[in-house]
N, C-alpha and C positions, 0 to 999 in steps of 0.2 A: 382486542383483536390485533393480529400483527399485519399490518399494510406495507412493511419497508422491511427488505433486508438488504444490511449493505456489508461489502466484503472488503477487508483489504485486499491489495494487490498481490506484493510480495510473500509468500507464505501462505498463499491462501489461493488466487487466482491462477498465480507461478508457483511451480516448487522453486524457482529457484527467487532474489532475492530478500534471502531472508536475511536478520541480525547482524551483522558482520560480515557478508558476503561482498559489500561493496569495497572497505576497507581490505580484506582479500585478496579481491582484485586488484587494487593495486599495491598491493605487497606483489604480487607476481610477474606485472605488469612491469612495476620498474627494479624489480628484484631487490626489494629493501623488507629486512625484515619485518615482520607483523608487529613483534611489540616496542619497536621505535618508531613507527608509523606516529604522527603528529599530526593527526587530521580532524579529529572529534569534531573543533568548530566549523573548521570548515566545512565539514558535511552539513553541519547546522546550518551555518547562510545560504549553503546550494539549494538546500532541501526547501527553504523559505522563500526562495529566490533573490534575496540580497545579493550574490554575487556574480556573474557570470559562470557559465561553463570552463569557458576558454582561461577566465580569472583562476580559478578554484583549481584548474591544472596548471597555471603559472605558479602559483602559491606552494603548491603541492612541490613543486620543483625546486622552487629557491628555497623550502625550508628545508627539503634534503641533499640539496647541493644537487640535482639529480642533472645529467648535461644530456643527457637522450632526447633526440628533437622526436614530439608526439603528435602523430595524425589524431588531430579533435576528432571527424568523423568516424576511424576506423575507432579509438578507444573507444566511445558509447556506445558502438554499436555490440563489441565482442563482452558484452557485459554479461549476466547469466540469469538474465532476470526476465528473457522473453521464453520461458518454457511453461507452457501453456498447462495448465492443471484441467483434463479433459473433464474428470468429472464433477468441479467444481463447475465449471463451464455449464455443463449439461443441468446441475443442479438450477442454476440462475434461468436457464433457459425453460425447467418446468414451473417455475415460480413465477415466470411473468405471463404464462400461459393459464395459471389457477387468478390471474388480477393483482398480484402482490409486486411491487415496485420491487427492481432491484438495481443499484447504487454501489461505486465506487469511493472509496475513502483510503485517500495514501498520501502516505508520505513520501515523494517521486519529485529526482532531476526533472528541469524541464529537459534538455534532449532526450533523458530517456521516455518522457512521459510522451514526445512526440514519437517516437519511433513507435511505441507505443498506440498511439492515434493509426499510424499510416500502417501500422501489421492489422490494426480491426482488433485489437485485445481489447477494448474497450465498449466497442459495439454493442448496442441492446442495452446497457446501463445509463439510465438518467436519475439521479444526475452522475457526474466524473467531478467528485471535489479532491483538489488535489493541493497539497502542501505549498509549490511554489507559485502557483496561483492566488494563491489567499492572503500568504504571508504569514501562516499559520505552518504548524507542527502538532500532531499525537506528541503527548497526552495533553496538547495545553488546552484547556478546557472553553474557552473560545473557540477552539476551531471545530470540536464538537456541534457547539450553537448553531456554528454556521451548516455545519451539516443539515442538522433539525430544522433550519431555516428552508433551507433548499429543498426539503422534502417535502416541506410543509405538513408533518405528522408530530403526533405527541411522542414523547420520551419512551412512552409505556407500549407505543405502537410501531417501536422499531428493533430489530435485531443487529447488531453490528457482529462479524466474525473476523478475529485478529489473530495474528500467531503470535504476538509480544502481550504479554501478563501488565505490563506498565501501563497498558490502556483501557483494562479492564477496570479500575476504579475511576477514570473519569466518567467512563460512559454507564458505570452503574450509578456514579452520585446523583447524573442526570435522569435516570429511570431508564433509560435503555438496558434492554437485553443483550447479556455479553457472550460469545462461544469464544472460547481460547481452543485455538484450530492447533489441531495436533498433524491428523491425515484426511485427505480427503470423504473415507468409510465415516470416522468421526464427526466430521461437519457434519454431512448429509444427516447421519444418526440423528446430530443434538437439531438442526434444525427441524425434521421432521416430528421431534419430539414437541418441542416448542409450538408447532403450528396444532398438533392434535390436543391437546394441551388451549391454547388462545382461541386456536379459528375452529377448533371439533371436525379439520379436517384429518382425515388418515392417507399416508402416502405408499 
């Protein structure tokens, strides 16, 4: 029986940050080409919390020589990753109405994951496990655990929905149920299948 489903954020929650959307943005931001961008790790320590916000744009600056002086608050705010996916939303919302837990799993800046908090994108999901909180990153397979910790359910009694394919083998070696989220229609579909299927409900 499935008692958890949990969503990513980006690509799932939001249409917008998805894959490469953040790197993007600052191609655009500081008008530096996309593929001399030299940022990889650095999204990696952001994303885990290692380094500051304010850090990880000083960085970003001195390894592109970049002299543009950057308002911190305005840059995370104008990001593209508060666009709300209504009917994933609405999905979440009949599933904790049938008793089935529904849970956050991302990989998320802390400023954005605060902006985040204070809009309510968050709201009605327990638990919110989040990347730079844990010190953890998708796909490392601890920070899975942690997940299934916090839910306190078995592997076999959880669904997770991601739009990155790289996470689907962690979370099936654990026995968790994977949806590789394409479109909203899609989700909806593979979940409802999933539950008629485990729980013998029809939606």
């Amino acid at each position: 029986m499935i008692k958890a489903v949990v969503f990513d954020f980006g690509g799932v929650l939001s249409t917008g940050g998805t894959l490469g959307s953040g790197k993007k943005y600052i191609s655009e931001y500081f008008d530096i080409p996309f593929e001399k961008l030299n940022t990889d790790d650095l999204y990696a320590e952001l994303r885990k919390g290692k380094i500051s916000s304010k850090k990880f744009l000083e960085f970003v600056k001195s390894r592109h020589d970049i002299q543009k002086d950057v308002d911190h608050e305005h840059f995370w705010r104008n990001q593209n990753i508060f666009n709300r996916n209504e009917k994933v939303y609405k999905l979440a919302k009949l599933l904790r109405k049938l008793g089935i837990k529904t849970a956050i799993f991302s990989n998320v800046f802390q400023p954005s994951s605060k902006l985040l908090r204070e809009k309510g994108y968050y709201h009605g999901f327990d638990p919110v496990v989040l990347s730079h909180e844990e010190g953890l990153e998708k796909p490392d397979s601890d920070f899975f655990k942690i997940l299934l910790k916090k839910l306190n359910c078995k592997p076999t009694q959880v669904v997770l929905i991601d739009d990155q394919e790289k996470n689907q083998l962690p979370a099936t070696k654990l026995g968790i149920h994977f949806i590789l989220a394409v479109n909203a229609e899609q989700i909806s579909a593979d979940v409802k299948k999933i539950l008629e299927i485990k729980n013998k409900i029809i939606l």
